[in-house]
N, C-alpha and C positions, 0 to 999 in steps of 0.2 A: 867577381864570384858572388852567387847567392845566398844570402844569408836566413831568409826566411824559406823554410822546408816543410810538407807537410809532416806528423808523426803518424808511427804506421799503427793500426787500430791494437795492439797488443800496448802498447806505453798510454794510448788513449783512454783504456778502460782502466788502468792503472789508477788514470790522474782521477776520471771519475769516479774510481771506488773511494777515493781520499771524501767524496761527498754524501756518498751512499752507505759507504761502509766504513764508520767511523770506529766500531768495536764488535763484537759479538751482538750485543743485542739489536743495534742494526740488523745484523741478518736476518736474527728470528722474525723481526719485524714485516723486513720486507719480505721470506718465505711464508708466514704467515699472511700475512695480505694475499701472495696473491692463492693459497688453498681456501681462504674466504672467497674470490675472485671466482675460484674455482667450483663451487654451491657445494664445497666438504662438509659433512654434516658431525663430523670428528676429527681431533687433531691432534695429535698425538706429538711433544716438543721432546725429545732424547737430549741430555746436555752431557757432556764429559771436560771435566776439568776447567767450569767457568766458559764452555765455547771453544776454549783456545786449542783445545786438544780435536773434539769430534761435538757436530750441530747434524742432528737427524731431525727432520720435518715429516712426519707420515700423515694423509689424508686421505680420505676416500670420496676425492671430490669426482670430474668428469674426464681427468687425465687426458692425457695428448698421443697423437702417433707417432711414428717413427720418423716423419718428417718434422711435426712440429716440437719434437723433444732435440731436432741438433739445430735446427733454427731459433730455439729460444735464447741458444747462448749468444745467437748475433749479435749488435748492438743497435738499440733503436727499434727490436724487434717485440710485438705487440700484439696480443688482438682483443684489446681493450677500446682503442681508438683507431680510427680508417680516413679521416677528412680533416679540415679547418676545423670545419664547425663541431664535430666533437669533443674538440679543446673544450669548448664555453659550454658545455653539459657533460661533462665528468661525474659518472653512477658508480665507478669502480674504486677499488683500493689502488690499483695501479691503475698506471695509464704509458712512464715514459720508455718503459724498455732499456732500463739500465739497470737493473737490480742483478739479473741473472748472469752477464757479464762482467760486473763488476766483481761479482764474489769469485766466479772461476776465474779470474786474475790475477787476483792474491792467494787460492787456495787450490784443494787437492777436489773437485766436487763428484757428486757418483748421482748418477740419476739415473732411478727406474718409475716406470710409469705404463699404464695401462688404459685406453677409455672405453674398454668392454670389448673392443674387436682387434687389436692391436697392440703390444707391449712389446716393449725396448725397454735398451739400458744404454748410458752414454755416462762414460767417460774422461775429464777434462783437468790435465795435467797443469795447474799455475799458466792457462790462458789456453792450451795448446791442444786438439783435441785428441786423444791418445786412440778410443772406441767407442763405434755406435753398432751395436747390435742386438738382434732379439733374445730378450729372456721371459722367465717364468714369472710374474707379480701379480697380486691381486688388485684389485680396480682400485683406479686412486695414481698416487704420486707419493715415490720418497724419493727425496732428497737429502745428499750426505754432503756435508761439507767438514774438510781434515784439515790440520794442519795449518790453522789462519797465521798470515804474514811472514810463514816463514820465508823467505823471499824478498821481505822488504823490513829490515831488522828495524829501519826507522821507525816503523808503524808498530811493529814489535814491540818494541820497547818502550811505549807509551801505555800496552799495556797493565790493569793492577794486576790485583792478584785473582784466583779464580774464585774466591767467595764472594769478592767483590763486583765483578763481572756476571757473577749467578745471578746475586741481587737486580742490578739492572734488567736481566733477560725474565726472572719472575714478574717484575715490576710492570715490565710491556705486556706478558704475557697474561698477568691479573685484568687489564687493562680491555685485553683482548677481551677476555670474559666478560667483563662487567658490559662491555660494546654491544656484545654479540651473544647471550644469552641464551641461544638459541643451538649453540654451538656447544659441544664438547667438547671441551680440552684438558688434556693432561700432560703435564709437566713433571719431568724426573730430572734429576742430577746424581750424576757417576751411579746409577742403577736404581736408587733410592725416589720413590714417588714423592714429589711433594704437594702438590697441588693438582686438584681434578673437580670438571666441574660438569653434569649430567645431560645438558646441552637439553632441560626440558621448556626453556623460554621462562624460567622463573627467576627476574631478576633478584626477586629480594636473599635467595636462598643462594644464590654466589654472595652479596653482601654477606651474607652472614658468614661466610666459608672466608674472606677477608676484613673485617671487621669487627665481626663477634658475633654472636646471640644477641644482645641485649642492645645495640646497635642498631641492626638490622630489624629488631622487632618493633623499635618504637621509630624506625625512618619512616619521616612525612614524604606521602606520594605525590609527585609537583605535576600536573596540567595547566597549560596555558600556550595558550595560540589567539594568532591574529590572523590579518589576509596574506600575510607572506610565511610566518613560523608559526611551527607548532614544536612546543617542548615538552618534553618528558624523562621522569626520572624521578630521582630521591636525593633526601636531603635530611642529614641525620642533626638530631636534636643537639643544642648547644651546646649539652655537658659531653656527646663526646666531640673534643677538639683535640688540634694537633700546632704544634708551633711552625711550624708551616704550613706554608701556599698549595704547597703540591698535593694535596688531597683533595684541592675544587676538582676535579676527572669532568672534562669538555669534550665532548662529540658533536661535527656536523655529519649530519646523515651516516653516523653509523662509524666515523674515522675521527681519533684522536687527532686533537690540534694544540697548539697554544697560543694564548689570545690573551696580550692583558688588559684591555677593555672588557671584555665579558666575565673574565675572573676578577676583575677589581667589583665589575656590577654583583658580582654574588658575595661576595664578603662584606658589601654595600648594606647587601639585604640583610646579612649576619651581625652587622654593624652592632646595634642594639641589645643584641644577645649576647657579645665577646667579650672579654677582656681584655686589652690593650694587649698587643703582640699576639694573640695567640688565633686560628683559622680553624676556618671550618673544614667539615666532611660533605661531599655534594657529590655525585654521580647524574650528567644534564646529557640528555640528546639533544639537540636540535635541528629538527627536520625542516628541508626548505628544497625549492626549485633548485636543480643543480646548475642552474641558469646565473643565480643571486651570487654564488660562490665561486672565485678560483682558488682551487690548489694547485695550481701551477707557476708557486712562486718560489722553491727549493724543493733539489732533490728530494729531501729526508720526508717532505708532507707535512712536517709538521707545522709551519704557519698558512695562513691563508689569506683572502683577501674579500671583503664581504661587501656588495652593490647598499644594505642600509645598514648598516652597522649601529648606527644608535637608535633604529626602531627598536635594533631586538637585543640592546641594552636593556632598555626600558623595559622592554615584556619580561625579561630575564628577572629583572628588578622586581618587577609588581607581582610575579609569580612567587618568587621564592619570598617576599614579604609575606603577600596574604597567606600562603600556606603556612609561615611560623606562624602568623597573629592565628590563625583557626585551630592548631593541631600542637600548639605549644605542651607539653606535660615538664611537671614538676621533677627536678633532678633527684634520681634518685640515689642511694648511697651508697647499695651495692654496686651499682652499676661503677663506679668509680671505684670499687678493693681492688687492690694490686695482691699478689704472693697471698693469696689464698689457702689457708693451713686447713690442708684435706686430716679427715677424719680418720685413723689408722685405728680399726680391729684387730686382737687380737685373737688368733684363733683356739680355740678349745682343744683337748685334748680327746681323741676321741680309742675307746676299748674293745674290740670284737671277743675276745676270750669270756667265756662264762663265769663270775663274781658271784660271790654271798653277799648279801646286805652290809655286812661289816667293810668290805673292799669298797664296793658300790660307793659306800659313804665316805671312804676316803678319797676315792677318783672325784666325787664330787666336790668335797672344801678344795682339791689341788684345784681343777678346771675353775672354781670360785675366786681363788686368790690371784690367779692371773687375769679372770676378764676385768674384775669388778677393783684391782690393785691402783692404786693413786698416788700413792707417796704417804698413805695414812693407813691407819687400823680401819678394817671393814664394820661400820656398824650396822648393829644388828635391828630393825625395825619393830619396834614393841608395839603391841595392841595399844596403848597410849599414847606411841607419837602417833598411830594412825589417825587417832583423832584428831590430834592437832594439825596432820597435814591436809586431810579435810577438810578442815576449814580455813588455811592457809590456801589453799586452791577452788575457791570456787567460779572461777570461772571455765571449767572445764561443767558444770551443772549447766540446761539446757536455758535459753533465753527464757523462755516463758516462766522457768521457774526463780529466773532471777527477779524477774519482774513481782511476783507473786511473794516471793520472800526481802522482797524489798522495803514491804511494811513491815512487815515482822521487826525489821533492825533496830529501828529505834529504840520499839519493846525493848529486845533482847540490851541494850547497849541500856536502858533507866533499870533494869532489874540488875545487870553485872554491875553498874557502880553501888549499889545495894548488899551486893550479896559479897563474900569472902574465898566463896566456896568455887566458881567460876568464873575460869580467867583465860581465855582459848586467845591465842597468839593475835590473831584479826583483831579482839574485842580492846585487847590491851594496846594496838597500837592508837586506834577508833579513840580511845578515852585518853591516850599522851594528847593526839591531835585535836581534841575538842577542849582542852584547856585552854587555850589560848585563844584568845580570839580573832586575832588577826588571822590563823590557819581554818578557824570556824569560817571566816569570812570567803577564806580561799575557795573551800568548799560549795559555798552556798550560790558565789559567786559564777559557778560552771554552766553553764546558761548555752544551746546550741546558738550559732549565728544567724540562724535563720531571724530568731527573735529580733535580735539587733539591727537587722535589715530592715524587719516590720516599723521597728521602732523609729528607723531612720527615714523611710518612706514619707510617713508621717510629718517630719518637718520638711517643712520648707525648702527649694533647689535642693533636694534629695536626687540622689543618682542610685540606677541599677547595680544588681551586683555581676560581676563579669562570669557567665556562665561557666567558662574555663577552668575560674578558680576551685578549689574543693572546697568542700561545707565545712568548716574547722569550729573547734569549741577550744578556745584558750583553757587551760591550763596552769601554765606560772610565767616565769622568768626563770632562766636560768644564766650566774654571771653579768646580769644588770646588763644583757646583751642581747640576749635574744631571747624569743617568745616561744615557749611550748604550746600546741594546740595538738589535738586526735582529730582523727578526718578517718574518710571510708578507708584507705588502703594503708595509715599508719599512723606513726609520727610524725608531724611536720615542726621542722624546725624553722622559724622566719627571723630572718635579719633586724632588726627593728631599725637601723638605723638606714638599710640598703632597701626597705619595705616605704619608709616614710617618704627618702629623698626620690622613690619613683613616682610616687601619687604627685610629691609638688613639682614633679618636675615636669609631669603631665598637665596639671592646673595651671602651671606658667606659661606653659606650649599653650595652652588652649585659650588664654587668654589675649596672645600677641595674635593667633591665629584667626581670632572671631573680629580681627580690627581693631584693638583698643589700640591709639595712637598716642596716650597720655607719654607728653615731653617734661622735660624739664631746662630751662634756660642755663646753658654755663657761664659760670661766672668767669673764666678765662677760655674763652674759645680754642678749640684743639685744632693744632694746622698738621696736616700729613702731606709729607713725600711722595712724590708719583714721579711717574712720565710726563714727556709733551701730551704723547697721544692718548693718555685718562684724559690729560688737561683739556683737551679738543673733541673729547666727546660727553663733557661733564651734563651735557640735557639727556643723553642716554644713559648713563649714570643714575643721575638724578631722578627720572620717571621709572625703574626701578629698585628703588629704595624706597620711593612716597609711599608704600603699602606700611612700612615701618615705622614711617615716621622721621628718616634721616635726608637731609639735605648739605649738601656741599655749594658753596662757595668756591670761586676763580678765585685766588691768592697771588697769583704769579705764574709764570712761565710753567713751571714744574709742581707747585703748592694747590693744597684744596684747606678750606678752612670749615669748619663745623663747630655752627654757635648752639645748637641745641640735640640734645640724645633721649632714647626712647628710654621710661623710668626703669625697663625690666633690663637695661645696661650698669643695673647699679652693681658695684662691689665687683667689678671687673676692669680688665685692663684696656682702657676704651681703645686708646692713641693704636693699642698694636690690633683691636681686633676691625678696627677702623683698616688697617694698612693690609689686613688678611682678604679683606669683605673685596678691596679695589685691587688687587692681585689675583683672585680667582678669576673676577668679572675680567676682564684684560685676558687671561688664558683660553674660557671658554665661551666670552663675550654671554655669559648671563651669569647671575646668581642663586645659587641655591641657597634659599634660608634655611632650610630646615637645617643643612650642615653648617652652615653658620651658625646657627643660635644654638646648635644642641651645645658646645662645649661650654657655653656659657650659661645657657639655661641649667644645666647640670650643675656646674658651680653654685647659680644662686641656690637651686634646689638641696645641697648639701651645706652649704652654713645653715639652713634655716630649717635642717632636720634635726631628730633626736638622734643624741651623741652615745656614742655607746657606752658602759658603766654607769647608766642613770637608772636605777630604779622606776619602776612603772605602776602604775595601778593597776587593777582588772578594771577600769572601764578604759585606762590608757590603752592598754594592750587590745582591747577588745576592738575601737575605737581604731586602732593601727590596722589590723587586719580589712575591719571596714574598710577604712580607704582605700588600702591593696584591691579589694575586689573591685573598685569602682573605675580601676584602673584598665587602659585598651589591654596594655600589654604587662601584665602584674609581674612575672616572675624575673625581670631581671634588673637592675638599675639602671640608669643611665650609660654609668661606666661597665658594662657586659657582665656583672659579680652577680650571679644568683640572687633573689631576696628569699626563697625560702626553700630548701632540701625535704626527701622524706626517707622516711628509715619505715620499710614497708612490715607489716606484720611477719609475712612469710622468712622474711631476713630475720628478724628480733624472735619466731620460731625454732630454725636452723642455727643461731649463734650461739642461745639458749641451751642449744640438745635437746630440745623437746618431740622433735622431727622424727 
């Protein structure tokens, strides 16, 4: 008797829907594709109960006819692809002709569709086709899918709940948007709109609709291409991060994938700017021959398989670098409030009936005692304080006049400590602060940085200042930690201690990098552990490291010996970063120094900075900021921590209530 039988194509589409159709968002996925497929210029996504209940797809793409609406449920049925050769050039979102029979085999589906001469409606009972006949639609395609899994409680019951399945189906569907910009989509759940996007080709203006304002406004626009890729997209500034991976968003040619060589190369390039654990924000096309790429290596689409893969590492890399090093901006501190405490009016009470003066004036102290009420007695503003808040507030008087009464001060400040008779709030603080000297000095000491650059130019292997940086005039210390400076757009507040260790860590980089070989002989030679096969390729080895300065010794069968290390390996752990250096090279048969030496360059560059809780001088502090600016990439340290934030005027306005 037989034991192998064929199955008949209803159990067939069953098993493939277990590939296709992993949960609800699955489907949006692949009905969405194919109304992209379809040149919909809107899209309309209907969600009920997480998916699980009702999935309505509307578009108004180029719809089907009455034949190609009961032939799409076939399986393998397509008109995406027609030959071999269209395999190895895949333009479309779909191609394999299993999407549309895998969902009508777990579910309840309803399709109507129209392509301007023709409308029907079909259908298709969990596999089975119930009707195909003509009705009323407007051009375009809907499709209805009810009832997922019931039929197959296995699949059922894997699964969540429907908020949690919502989440998924927005997620893809964001995704869609950020892709396809061009496109309008709107997204509801159980009747409720959540998301819609104008389909005007403005990418940044979906970023902002998933990401923020403030996001979206300061996202660096990435270009870069070679002879086989060109990339494009945005790439949001460091401060905003996310503790996850899944915010790098990857597109080839317009279709989400995932790739961990191209996501690890962008988080590469973010490397510098992060914190340990925590990833960035990135939205990346990359456009290419559909020749370079198969997707045709699972159902789902989502991995791929790419003819140069670490060309366009590398471009990925050198792209998303140079746009941080050109369009870096300083973190700012709004940008980082959470639970923002909105401003609550109270409203007035307002009288239509006709009043005497006497009523008049009581409706007014009532409507008084509630806007202007605080938790205190309303005071009353005397022709006296008005004076003194006049000159508590002068910088609301015009530049030019401050300028112009600027000489006057002095005057006015040798005549008040003279006289008994005036003593306005300003004059009185002016004469506590000019007692002392050290505060006299503070003063005296405000000097813009420009100066300091001059001054610095002037001596000897002077360096530029990094145009990027803003123009800052120190200020104080505050907490023996960090350094107050004013600049164009605020406050900035600078790390002193995450300011200094990036400058050395620069000058130690640039040191090892310009060739200095300076050794030092060990007094106990260091032997490391390997393979046979380091061991047998030790002159490969070795002709990559001479740039260094490191050479290895055969010790043995499995041993390498090293009698002498380069001096900028001091105050590290040689033996392990020795055994780090010959485990890389062995993985991807080269070495990268840069990522070799930064953990340790960092290191030295952090004992031999200033430590926080130290007091500074104003030429220390001044001096600090100098070297920041001389730096490629100022604003972050080594280890991805900021060296310096701002607190912008507009915010220290609005915080204020001055607004």
């Amino acid at each position: 008797m037989a034991r192998i039988h064929q199955l008949d194509e209803h159990l067939s589409n069953m098993i493939a829907a277990g590939e296709v159709v992993e949960r609800p968002s699955g489907i949006v996925k692949e009905l969405v594709e194919n109304s992209i497929d379809a040149k919909a210029k809107h899209i309309e996504i209907q969600i009920l109960q997480g998916g699980i209940d009702c999935i309505t797809i509307i578009d108004d793409g180029c719809g089907m006819d009455a034949q190609d609406a009961t032939l799409a449920f076939e399986r393998h049925a397509t008109s995406k692809i027609q030959a071999v050769d269209d395999l190895w050039k895949i333009s479309t979102m779909g191609f394999r002709g299993e999407a549309l029979p895998s969902i009508a085999s777990v579910s309840q589906v309803t399709l109507r569709t129209n392509d301007g001469i023709d409308s029907s409606e079909v259908i298709i009972y969990y596999g089975t086709l119930k009707s195909a006949r003509p009705c009323g639609t407007p051009k375009g395609t809907m499709l209805e899918v009810r009832n997922l899994f019931q039929k197959t409680p296995a699949r059922f019951k894997h699964l969540k709940s429907p908020q949690y399945e919502f989440s998924l189906i927005s997620d893809v569907v964001q995704k869609f948007a950020i892709s396809h910009p061009n496109i309008g989509f709107e997204l509801s759940h159980d009747g409720r709109s959540v998301f819609k996007t104008k389909g005007n080709g403005n990418l940044r203006e979906v970023l902002m609709q998933i990401y923020g304002r403030d996001g979206a406004k300061t996202a660096i626009e990435l270009h870069g291409q070679d002879l086989d890729y060109t990339i494009r997209g945005y790439a949001l500034q460091p401060q905003f991060q996310r503790a996850t991976k899944y915010y790098v968003l990857l597109y080839i040619n317009g279709r989400m994938i995932r790739n961990y060589h191209l996501q690890k190369a962008v988080m590469d390039a973010y490397a510098p700017y992060m914190p340990k654990d925590r990833y960035p924000i990135a939205v990346i096309n990359m456009e290419m021959d559909a020749q370079l790429v198969d997707v045709n290596v699972h159902p789902s689409k989502w991995e791929i398989r790419l003819s140069k893969e670490k060309q366009l590492e590398k471009l990925l890399y050198q792209t998303i670098k140079a746009a941080l090093m050109q369009d870096m901006e300083v973190p700012n501190i709004q940008a980082r409030k959470e639970n923002k405490k909105e401003k609550i009016e109270i409203q007035e009470l307002q009288f239509t009936y006709p009043r005497d003066q006497e009523v008049k004036k009581l409706h007014t102290e009532v409507n008084d005692s509630f806007v202007h009420y605080n938790g205190k007695p309303k005071q009353t503003i005397t022709e006296e304080s008005k004076v003194q808040v006049d000159k508590v507030e002068p910088q609301e008087a015009p530049v030019e006049a401050e300028k112009q009464e600027s000489v006057d001060k002095k005057q006015e400040l040798s005549e008040s400590q003279s006289s008994d008779t005036q003593a306005p709030i300003k004059d009185q603080v002016i004469e506590e602060v000019s007692t002392t000297k050290q505060a006299e000095t503070l003063f005296k000491d405000i000097v813009p940085i420009q100066e300091v650059v001059m001054k610095a130019e002037q001596e000897p292997a002077s360096e530029s200042i990094n145009p990027s940086l803003p123009q800052l005039h120190v200020i104080g210390q505050f907490h023996n930690s960090y350094i107050l400076a004013e600049g164009e757009k605020g406050l900035y507040i600078i790390d002193q201690h995450a300011a200094q260790e990036r400058y050395h860590y620069e000058m130690i980089q640039k040191q090892i990098l310009s060739g200095v070989k300076d050794t030092q002989p060990l007094l106990i030679p260091i032997t490391v552990e390997t393979t046979i096969s380091a061991v047998s390729r030790i002159d490969d080895l070795n002709a990559l490291l001479e740039q260094v300065g490191i050479h290895f010794e055969v010790f043995g069968n499995t041993t390498l010996l090293c009698r002498e290390l380069p001096i900028w390996l001091k105050d590290t752990k040689e033996e392990a970063f020795l055994q780090d250096m010959i485990d890389l090279w062995q993985k991807d048969d080269e070495i990268s120094l840069d990522k070799l030496r930064k953990h340790t360059i960092a290191t030295m560059a952090c004992h031999s900075s200033i430590r926080f809780h130290r007091s500074l001088t104003m030429e220390e502090m001044k001096q600090v900021i100098l070297d920041l600016g001389k730096c490629e990439q100022p604003f972050h340290c080594p280890h991805g921590r900021p060296t310096l934030i701002c607190y912008e005027d507009k915010d220290l306005i609005h915080d204020f209530e001055r607004g």
